[in-house]
C-alpha positions as a Markdown table, in Angstrom:
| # | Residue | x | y | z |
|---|---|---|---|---|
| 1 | Unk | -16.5 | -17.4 | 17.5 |
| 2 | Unk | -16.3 | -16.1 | 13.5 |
| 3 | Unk | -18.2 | -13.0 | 13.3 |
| 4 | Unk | -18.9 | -11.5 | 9.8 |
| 5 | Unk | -18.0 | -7.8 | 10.3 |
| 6 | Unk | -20.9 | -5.6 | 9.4 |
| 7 | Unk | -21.6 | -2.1 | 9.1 |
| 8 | Unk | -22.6 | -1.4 | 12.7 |
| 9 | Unk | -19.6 | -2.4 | 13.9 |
| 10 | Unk | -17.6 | -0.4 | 11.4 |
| 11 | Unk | -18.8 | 2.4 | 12.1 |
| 12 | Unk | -17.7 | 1.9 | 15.7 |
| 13 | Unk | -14.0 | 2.0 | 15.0 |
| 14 | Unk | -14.5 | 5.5 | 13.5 |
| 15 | Unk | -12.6 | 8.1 | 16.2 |
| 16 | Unk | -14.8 | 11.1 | 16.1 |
| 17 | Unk | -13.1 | 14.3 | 17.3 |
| 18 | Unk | -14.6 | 16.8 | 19.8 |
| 19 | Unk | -14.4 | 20.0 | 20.1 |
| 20 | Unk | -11.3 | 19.8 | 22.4 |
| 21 | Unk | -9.2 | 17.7 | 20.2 |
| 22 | Unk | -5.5 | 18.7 | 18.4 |
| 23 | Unk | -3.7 | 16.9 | 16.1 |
| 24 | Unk | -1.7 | 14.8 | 18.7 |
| 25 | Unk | -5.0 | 13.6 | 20.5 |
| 26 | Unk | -6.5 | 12.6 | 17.2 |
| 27 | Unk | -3.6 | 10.2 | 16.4 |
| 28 | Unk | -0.3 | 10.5 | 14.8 |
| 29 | Unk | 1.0 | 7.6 | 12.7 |
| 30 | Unk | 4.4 | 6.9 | 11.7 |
| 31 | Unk | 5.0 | 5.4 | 8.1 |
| 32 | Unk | 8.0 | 4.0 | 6.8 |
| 33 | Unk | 7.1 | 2.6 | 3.3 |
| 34 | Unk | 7.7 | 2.4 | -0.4 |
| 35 | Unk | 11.3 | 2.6 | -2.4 |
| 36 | Unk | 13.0 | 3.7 | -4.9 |
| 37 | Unk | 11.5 | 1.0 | -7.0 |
| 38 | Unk | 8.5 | 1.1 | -5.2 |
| 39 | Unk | 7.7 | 4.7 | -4.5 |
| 40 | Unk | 3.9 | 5.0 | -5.2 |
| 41 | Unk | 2.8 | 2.6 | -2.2 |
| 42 | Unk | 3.9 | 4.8 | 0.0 |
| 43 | Unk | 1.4 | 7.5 | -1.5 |
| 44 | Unk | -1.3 | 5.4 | -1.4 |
| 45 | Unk | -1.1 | 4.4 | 2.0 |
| 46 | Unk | -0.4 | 8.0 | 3.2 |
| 47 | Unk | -3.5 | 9.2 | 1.2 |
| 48 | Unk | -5.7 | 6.8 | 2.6 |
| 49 | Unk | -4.6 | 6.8 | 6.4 |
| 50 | Unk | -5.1 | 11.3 | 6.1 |
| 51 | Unk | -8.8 | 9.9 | 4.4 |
| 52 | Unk | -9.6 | 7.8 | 7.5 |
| 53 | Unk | -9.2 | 10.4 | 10.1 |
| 54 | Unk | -6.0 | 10.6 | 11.3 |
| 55 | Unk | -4.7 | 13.9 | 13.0 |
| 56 | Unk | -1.1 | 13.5 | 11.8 |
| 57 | Unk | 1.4 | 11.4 | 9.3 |
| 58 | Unk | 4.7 | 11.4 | 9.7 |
| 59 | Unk | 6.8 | 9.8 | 6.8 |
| 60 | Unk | 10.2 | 8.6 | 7.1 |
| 61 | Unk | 10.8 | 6.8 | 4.4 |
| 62 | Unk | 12.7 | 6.7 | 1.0 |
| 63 | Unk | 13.9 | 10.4 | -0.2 |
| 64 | Unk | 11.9 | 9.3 | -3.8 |
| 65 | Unk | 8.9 | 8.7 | -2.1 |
| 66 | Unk | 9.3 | 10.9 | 0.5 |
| 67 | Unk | 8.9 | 14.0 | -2.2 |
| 68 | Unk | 6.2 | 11.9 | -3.9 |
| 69 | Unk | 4.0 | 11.8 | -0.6 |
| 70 | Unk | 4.8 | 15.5 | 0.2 |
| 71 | Unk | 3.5 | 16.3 | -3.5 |
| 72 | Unk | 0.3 | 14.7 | -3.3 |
| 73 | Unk | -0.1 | 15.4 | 1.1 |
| 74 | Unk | 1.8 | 18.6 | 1.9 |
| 75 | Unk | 0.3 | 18.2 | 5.4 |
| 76 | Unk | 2.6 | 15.3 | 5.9 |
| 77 | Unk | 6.0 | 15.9 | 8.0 |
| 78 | Unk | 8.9 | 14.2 | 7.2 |
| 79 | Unk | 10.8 | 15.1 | 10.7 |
| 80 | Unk | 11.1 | 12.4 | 13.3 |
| 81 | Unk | 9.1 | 12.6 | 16.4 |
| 82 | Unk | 6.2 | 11.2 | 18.6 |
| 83 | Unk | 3.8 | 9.0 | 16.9 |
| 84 | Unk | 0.7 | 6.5 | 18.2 |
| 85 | Unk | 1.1 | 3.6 | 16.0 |
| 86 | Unk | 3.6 | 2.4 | 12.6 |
| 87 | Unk | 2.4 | 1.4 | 9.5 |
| 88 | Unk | 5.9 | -0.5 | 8.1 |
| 89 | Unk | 6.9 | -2.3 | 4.9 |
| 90 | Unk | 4.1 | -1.6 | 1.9 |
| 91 | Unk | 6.4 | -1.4 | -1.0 |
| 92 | Unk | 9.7 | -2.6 | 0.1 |
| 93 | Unk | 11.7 | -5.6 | 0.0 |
| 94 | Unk | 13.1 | -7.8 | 2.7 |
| 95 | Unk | 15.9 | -8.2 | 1.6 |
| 96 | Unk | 17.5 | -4.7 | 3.4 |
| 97 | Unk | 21.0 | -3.9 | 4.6 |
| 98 | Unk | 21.9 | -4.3 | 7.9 |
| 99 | Unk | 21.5 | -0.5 | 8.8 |
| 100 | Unk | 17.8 | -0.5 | 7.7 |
| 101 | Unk | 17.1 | -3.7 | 9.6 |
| 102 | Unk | 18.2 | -2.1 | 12.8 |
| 103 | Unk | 16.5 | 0.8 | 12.4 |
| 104 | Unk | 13.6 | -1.0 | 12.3 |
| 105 | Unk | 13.9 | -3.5 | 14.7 |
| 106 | Unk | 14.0 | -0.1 | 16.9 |
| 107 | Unk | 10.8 | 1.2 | 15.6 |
| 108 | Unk | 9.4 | -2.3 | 17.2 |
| 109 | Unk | 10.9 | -1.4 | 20.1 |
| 110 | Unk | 8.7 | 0.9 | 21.0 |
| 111 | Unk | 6.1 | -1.4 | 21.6 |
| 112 | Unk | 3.6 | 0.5 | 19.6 |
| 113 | Unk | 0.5 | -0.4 | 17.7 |
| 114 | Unk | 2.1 | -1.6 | 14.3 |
| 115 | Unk | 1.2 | -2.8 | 10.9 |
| 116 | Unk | 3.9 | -5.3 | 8.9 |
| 117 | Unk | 2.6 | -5.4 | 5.5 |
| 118 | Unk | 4.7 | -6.8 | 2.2 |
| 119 | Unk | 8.8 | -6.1 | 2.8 |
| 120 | Unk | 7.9 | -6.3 | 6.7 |
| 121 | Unk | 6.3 | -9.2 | 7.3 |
| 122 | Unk | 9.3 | -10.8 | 8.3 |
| 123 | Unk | 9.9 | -8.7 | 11.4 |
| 124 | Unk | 7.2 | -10.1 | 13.4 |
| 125 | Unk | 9.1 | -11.8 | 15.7 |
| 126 | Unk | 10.8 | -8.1 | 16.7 |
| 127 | Unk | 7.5 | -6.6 | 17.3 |
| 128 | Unk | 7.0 | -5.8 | 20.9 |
| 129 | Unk | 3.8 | -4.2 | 20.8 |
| 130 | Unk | -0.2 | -5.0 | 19.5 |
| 131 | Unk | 0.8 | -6.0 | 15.9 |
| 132 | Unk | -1.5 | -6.8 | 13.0 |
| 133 | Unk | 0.1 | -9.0 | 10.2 |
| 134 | Unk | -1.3 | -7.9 | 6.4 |
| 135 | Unk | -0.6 | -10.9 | 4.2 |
| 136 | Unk | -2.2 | -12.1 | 0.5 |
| 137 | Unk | -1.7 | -15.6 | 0.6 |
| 138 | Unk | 1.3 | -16.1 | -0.9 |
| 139 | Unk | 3.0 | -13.6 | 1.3 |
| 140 | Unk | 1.7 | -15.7 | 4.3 |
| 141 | Unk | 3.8 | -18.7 | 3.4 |
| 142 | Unk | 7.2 | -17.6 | 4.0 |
| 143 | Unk | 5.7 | -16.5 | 7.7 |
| 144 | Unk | 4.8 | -19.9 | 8.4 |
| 145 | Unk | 7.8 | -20.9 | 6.9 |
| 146 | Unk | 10.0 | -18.7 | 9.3 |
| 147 | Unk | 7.6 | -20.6 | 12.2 |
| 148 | Unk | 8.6 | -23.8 | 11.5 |
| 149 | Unk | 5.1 | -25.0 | 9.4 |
| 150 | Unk | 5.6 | -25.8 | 5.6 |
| 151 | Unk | 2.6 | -24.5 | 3.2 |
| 152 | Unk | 1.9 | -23.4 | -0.2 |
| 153 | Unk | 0.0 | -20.4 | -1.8 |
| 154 | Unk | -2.4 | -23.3 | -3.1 |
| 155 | Unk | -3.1 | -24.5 | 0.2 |
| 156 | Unk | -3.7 | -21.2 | 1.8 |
| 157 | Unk | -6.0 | -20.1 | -0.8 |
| 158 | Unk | -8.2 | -23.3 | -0.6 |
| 159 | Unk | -8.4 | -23.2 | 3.5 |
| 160 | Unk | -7.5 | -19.4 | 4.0 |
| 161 | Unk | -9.4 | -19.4 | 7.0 |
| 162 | Unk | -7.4 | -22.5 | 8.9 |
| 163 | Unk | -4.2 | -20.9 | 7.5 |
| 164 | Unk | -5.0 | -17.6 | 9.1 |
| 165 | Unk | -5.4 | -18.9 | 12.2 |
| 166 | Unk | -2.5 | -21.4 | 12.3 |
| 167 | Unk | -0.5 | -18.3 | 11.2 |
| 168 | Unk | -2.0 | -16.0 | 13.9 |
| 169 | Unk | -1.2 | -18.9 | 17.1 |
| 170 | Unk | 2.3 | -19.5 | 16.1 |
| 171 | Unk | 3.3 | -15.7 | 15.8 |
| 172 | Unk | 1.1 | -14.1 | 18.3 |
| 173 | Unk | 0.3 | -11.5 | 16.2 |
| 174 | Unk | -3.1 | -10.8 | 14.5 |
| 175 | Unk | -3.3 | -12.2 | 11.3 |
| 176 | Unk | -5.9 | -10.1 | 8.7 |
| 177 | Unk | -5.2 | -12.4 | 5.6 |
| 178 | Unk | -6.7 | -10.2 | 2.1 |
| 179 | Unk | -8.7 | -12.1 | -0.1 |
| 180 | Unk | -12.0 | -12.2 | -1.8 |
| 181 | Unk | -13.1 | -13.2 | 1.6 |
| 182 | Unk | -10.6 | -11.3 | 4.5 |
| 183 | Unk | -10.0 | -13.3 | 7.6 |
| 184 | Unk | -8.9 | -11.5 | 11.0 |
| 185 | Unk | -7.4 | -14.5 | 13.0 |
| 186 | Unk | -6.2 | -13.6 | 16.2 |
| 187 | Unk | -4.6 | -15.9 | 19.4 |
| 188 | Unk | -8.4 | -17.0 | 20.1 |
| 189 | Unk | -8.7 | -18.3 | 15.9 |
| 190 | Unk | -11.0 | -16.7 | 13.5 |
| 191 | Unk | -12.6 | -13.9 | 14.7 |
| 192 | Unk | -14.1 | -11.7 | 12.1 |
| 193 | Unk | -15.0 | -12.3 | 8.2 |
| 194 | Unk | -15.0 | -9.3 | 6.1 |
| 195 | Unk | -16.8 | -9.8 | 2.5 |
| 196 | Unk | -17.3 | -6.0 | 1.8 |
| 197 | Unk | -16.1 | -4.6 | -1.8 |
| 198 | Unk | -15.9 | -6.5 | -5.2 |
| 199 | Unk | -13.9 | -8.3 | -7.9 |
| 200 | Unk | -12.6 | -4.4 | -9.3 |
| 201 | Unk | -10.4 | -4.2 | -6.0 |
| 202 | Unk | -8.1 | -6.6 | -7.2 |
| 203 | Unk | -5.7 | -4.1 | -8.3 |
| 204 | Unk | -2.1 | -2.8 | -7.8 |
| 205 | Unk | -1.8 | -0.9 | -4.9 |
| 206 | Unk | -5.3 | -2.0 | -3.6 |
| 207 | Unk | -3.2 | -3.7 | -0.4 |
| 208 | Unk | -1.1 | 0.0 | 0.3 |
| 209 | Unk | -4.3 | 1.5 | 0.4 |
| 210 | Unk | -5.9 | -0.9 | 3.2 |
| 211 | Unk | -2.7 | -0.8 | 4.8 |
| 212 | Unk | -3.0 | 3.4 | 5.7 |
| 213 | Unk | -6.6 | 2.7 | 6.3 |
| 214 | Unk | -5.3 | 0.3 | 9.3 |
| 215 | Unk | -2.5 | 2.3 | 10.4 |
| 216 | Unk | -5.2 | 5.0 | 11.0 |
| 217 | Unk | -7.2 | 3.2 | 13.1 |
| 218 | Unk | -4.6 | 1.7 | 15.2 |
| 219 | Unk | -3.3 | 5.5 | 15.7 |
| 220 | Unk | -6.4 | 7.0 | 16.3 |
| 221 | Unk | -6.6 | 4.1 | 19.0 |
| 222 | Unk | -3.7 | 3.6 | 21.1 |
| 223 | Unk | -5.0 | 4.3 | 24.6 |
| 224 | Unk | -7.9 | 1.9 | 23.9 |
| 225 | Unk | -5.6 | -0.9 | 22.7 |
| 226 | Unk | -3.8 | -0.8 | 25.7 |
| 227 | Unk | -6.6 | -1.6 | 27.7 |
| 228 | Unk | -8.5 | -4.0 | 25.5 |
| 229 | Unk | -6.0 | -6.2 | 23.5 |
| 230 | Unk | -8.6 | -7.9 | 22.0 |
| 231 | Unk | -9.7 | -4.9 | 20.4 |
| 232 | Unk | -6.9 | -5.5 | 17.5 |
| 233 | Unk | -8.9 | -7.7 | 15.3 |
| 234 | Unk | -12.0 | -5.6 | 15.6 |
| 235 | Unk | -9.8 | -2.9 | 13.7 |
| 236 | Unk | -8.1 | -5.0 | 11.7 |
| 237 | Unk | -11.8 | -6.2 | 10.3 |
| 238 | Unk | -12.9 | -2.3 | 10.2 |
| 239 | Unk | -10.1 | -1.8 | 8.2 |
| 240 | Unk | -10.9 | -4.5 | 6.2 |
| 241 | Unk | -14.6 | -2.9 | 5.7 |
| 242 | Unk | -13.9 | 0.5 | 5.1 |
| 243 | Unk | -11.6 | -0.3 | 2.0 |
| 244 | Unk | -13.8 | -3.0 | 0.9 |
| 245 | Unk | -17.1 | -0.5 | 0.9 |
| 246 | Unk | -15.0 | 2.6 | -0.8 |
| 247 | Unk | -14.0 | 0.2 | -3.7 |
| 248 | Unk | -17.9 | -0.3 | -3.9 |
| 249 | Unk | -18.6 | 3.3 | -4.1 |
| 250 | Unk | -15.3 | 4.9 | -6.0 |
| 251 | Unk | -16.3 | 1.6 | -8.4 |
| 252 | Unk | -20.3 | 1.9 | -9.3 |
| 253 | Unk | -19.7 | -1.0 | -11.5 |
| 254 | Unk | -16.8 | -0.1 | -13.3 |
| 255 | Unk | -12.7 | -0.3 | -13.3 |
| 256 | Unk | -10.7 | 2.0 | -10.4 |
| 257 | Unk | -7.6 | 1.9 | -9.4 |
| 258 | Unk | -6.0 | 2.1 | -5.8 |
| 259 | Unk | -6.1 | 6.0 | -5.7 |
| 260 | Unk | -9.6 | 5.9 | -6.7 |
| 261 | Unk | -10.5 | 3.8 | -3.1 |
| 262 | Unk | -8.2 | 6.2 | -0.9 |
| 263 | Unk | -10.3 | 9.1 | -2.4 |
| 264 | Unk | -13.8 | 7.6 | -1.5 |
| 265 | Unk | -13.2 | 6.9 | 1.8 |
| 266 | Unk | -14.3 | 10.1 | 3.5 |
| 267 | Unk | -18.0 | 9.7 | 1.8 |
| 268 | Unk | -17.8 | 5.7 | 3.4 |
| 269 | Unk | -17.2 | 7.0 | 6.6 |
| 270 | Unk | -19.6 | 10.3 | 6.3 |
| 271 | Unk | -22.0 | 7.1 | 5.6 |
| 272 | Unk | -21.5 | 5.6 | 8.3 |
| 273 | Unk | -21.6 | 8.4 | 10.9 |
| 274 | Unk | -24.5 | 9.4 | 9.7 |
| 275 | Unk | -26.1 | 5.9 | 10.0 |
| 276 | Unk | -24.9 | 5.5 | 13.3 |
């Protein structure tokens, strides 16, 4: 059954810390994203998963962006180590050298929580744990393509919800396809509709921004994935909210840019806490 994701439920996705919570117990998330061409993606999705609640970030990416994100998050460590879920690909290319491939493919291996956006996407077939896909349309046809099923960016866009679910059955992975209208499709079909935020979204960097937003969520609940599966889409379509909702407030009518989304975040949430 298609829900259309709401406030209330939104709110539930939000990890609260208590009292007896450290840094590791709050979630730590692993990002390997931007490039030397790309750098800035890989700030903006490290801004906005240390804006969602998040108790830790590490970043192994690119040395570029690497000194970018540690300009604008000196909090963030750049050291290997343990972390609760991956947020992999925002600002890269596919088209990598063997050695980066393979260091990937081991990432996967973990069977952790993970996020393939942009450069990634075509790695779903190595992903061993829950794994949320983070197409635009166009990005979802090569996916299909890699399946065996023949589309076009038209076609997607005029039936995004049919697509997302095709998409979501023949990788296994949740699909949360971005549009004016987001769809989270998992292996049961649609389940969630997220219409939250407004035309000023559509902006560079916009998709790096609701990529950290996921990546924190999915970190911040591990333990619980493991138990409920089905739990995936649910954050996937909080995800989807938040960013939506902190374009609407960083935005008050006006032109913003993806930074401007990241930053507004903490208010959304302190909204919906409070609500709750």
């Amino acid at each position: 059954m298609t829900t259309l994701f709401s406030a209330v439920e939104a709110a539930g996705a939000i990890a609260v810390p208590s009292a007896d919570s450290d840094k590791y117990s709050r979630g730590v998330l692993g990002v390997v994203t931007g490039s030397e061409r790309y750098p800035g993606a890989a700030v903006l999705g490290v801004e906005a998963a240390s804006r969602t609640g998040v108790g830790m970030i590490r970043y192994l990416g690119p040395e570029r962006p690497a000194a970018m994100v540690l300009a604008r998050r000196p909090e963030a460590v750049t050291a290997d180590g343990r972390v609760q879920a991956w947020l992999l690909g925002s600002g890269t290319d596919p088209e990598r050298d063997d050695d980066e491939r393979a260091r990937l493919v081991g990432l996967l291996d973990q069977a952790l929580p993970t996020v393939l956006d942009a450069g990634s996407l075509d790695l779903f077939a190595q992903a061993k744990g829950p794994t949320v896909l983070t197409p635009h349309f166009g990005e979802l046809v090569p996916v299909l393509s890699a399946v065996g099923v023949e589309t076009s960016k038209q076609a997607v866009a005029a039936d995004p919800a049919t697509w997302a679910a095709r998409a979501a059955a023949e990788t296994g992975a949740t699909v949360l396809l971005k549009g004016a209208t987001t769809v989270i499709a998992d292996a049961s079909g649609v389940r969630f509709l997220v219409r939250a935020g407004q035309p000023w979204l559509a902006t560079a960097g916009s998709g790096d921004v609701l990529g950290g937003v996921l990546g924190a969520l999915l970190a911040t609940h591990q333990p619980a994935l493991a138990e409920r599966p089905e739990l995936l889409a649910e954050l996937a379509a909080a995800a989807a909210w938040l960013h939506g909702e902190a374009g609407r407030t960083a935005s008050g009518g006006g032109p913003i840019q993806a930074l401007d989304v990241a930053e507004a975040l903490p208010a959304v949430i302190r909204r919906l806490l409070v609500g709750a």
